[in-house]
C-alpha positions in Angstrom: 22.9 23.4 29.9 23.7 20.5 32.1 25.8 17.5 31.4 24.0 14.4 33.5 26.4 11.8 32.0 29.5 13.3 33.0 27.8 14.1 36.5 26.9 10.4 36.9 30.4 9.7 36.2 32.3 12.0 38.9 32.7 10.7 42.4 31.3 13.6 43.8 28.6 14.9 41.8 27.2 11.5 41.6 25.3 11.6 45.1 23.4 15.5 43.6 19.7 14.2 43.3 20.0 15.0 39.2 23.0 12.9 39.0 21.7 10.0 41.3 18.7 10.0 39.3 16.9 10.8 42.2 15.1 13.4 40.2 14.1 13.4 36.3 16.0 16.4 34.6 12.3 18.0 33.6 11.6 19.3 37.2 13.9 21.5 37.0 13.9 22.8 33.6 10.1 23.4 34.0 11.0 25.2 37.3 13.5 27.4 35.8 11.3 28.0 32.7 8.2 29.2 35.4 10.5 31.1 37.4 11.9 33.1 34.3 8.5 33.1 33.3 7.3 34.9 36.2 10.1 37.8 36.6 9.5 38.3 32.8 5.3 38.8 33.4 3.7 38.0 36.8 0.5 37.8 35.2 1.8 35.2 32.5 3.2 33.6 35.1 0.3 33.2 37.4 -1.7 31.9 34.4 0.9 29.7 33.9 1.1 28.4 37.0 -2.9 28.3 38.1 
């Protein structure tokens, strides 16, 4: 899904909060997860999220 290593390793990508380790990869595999979540079944997703 996403390749951190080879993003810490690129001149560019480096400074994108994943790859600056600025931010844990977690946050936004949880935030995807919700999100699909959600759009799949609001109510799941509300109960998911409360």
């Amino acid at each position: 899904m996403y390749n951190v290593k080879s993003d810490r390793e690129h001149p560019v990508k480096c400074k994108r909060p994943i790859g600056a380790e600025l931010v844990s990869i977690r946050i936004p595999t949880v935030g995807y997860a919700l999100i699909f979540r959600w759009l799949r079944s609001p109510q799941l997703g509300a109960a998911i999220t409360a």
